[in-house]
N, C-alpha and C positions, 0 to 999 in steps of 0.2 A: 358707533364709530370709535374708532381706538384714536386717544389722545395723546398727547404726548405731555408726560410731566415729570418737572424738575425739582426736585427735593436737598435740600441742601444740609449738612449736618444728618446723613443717614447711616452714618455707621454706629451711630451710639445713642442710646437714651430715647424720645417722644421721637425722635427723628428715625429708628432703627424701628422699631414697633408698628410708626405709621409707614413705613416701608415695606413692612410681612403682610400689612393689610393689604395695601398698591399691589403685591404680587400677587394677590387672588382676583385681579384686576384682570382683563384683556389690555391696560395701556399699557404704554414704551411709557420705561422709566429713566430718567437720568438722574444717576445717583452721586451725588457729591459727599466726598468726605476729604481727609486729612491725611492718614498713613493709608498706604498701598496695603499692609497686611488688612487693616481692617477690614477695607474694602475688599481685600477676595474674600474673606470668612465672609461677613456679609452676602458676597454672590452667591457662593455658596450654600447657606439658608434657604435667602430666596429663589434658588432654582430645585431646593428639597419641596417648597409650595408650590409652584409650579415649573415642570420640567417645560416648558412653551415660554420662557421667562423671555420676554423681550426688554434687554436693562444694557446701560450704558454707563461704565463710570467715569467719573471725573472729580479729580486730584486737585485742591489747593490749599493754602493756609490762607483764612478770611483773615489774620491778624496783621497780612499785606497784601495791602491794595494792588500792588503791581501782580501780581499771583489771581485776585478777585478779575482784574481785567484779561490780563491774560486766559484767564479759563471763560472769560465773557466771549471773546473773541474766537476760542474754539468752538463755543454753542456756536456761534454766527455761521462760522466754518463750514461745521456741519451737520447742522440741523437746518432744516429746511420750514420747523415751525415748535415752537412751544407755548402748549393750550394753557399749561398750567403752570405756576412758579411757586413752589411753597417755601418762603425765606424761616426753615426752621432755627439754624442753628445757633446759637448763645454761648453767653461764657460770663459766669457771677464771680466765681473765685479763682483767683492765679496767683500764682507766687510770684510771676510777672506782670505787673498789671499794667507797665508804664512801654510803649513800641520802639523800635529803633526809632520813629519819625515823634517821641515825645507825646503822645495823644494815648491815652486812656485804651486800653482792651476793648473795655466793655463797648465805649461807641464807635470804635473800629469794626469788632464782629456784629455786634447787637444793631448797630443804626448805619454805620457808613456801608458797612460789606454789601449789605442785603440793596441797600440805594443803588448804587454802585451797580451790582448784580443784575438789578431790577430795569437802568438807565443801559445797560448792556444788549440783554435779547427783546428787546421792547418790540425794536422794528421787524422782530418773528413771532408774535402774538400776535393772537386774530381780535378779533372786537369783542367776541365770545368769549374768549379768553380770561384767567383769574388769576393775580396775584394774593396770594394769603400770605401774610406776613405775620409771624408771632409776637406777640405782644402779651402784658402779665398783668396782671392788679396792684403789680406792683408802679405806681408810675408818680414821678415827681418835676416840676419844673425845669427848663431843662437852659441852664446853662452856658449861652456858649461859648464865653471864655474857656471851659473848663472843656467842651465841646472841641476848641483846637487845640488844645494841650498846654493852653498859659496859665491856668493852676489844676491839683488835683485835687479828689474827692476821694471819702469812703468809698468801700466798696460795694456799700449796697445803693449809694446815694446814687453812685455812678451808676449802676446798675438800674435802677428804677428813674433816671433820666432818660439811659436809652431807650428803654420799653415805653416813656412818653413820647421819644422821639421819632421812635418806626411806627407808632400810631398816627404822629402829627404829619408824617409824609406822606404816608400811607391816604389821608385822607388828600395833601395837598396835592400829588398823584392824580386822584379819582376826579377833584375838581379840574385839575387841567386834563384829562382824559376822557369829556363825557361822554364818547360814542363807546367807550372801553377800551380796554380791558376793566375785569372789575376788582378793585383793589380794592381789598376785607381787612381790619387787624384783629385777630385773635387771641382772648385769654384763653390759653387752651384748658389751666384751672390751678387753682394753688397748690404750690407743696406736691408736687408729683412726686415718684418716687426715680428722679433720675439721679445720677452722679454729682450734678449741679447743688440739686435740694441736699442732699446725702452729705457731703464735700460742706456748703453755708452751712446747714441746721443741724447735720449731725442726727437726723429722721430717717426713716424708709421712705416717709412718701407716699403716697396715693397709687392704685395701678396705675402703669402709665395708659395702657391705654383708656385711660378716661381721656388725654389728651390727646392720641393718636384717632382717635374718630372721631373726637368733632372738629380735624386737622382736615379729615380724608371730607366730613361731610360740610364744610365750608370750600374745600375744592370741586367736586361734584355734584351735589346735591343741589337740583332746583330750590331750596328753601335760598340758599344764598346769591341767586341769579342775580337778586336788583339791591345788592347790599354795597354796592360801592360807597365806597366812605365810611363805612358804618365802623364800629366796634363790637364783635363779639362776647357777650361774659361768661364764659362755660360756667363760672361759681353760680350763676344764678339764671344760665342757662339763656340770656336771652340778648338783646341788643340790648347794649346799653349806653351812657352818656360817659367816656374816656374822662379823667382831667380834663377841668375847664381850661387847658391851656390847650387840649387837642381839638378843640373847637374853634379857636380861636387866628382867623384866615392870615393877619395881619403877624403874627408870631411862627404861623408857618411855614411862612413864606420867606420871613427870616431866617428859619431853621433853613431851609433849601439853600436859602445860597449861602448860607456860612459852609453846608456839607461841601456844596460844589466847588471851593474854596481848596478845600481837603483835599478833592479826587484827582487822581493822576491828570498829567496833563496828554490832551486829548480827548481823554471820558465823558 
C-alpha cells in the first residue's frame, strides 16, 4: 500500500539523502524545503531515481511560525491523509540566531517548528501512522526561560536543549496519543557529515547516510511499530534511555505548555 510521507528539511544534508532513498520507494512524498531553486534541483534528482516519482513540494521557512502554519494548513488542504511525518530539519549554527519574535533559532526550527507541524496534520494521520522526529546525543536540560526568548544561550547549549526538547514531546505526544500515531525520537548518529556538522566542527562527518536509513527504517520498518515513546540511539544502535529530563512526565508537560504559549494564535 503506497503511503504517503512528509519529510521536512529535504533539500539538503540527512534530509536530501533520506529523500533519494524514499524515491526508490512506491510512496507519495511531500517534500518540504526552504528556496524554491533547491527544491526543483531536488525534483529533479529524484525523478533521475525514479521517472514514476509521485512527490509534492512544499515551501516554508521553520524560522517563522506563521509560514510553519500556513504550510500546516495547506497539508490539510490537500492531503487527504499522512502516514508518515518525518520532522528532519535543524539548524546549530547561524549568524542569526536571535528571530524577529526574540526566541532562539535553534528552538524555533529544532522544537517549536516540528510541534507545531506535528499539532497541524495530526487530524490526517491514521492510528497506523508515525511521527519520527530527530533528535541527537547531544541533549541538555531545557530551559524555558531561555525557551521563550527571556535570556540567551551558547549555541551549542541551545542547540542540545532543543534536541532534549523534541525528545521530551515527542514522548509527551505518545503518552497523550495511545491508540497512535506512533511518535519515535531519533539520534540518527553523531557527527554526520552534513553542512551543520561541517559549518560547528569544522569535520567531514560521517556518511550521511548512516543517518538517512535508520530515518527511513524507523518510518517504515515493522522493528519500530510499538516504539511510541521510545528514543532511538543509532551510536549504539538501539533504544535507549534520553536525558533523565526526557523521562520525566511532570517536566514535560511543562515543556508543552510553555511551547503552546509560543504558537500562533489559533494553532
Amino acid at each position: 500500500m503506497q503511503k504517503v510521507i512528509l519529510l521536512t528539511g529535504a533539500t539538503d544534508g540527512i534530509g536530501a539523502t533520506t529523500a533519494r532513498i524514499l524515491a526508490e520507494t512506491p510512496h507519495k512524498l511531500l517534500l518540504h524545503g526552504r528556496s524554491e531553486e533547491r527544491m526543483h534541483a531536488l525534483l529533479e534528482k529524484l525523478r533521475l531515481i525514479n521517472s514514476q516519482l509521485d512527490a509534492a513540494p512544499y515551501l516554508a521557512d521553520l524560522s517563522d511560525l506563521e509560514q510553519v502554519a500556513a504550510m500546516g494548513d495547506r497539508l490539510l488542504a490537500e492531503q487527504e491523509r499522512i502516514d508518515i511525518l518525518i520532522n528532519n530539519a535543524g539548524v546549530l549554527k547561524t549568524d542569526n540566531p536571535i528571530t524577529a519574535d526574540n526566541l532562539d533559532l535553534r528552538f524555533v526550527v529544532n522544537t517549536l517548528a516540528p510541534y507545531l507541524l506535528t499539532k497541524k496534520v495530526l487530524p490526517i494521520m491514521p492510528n497506523d501512522g508515525r511521527v519520527v522526529n530527530l533528535s541527537s546525543a547531544a541533549q541538555s536540560e531545557v530551559d524555558l526561560e531561555a525557551l521563550r526568548g527571556n535570556h540567551h544561550l551558547p549555541e551549542m547549549e541551545a542547540y542540545s536543549q532543543s534536541k532534549l526538547a523534541i525528545t521530551m514531546w515527542t514522548r509527551h505526544l505518545a503518552l497523550q496519543h495511545p491508540e497512535g500515531p506512533v511518535f519515535v525520537a531519533v539520534n540518527p548518529a553523531s557527527l554526520l557529515g552534513s553542512k551543520m556538522v561541517k559549518a560547528a566542527f569544522g569535520m567531514e562527518g560521517k556518511d550521511l547516510r548512516i543517518g538517512a536509513e535508520i530515518i527511513v527504517k524507523a518510518s517504515l520498518s515493522d522493528d519500530f511499530a510499538d516504539a511510541s515513546g521510545k528514543y532511538y540511539d543509532n551510536d549504539s544502535a538501539r533504544f535507549a534511555a534520553p536525558h533523565h529530563a526526557g523521562s520525566n512526565e511532570a517536566k514535560m508537560a511543562q515543556l508543552a505548555a510553555a511551547m503552546d504559549t509560543l504558537l500562533p494564535a489559533g494553532s
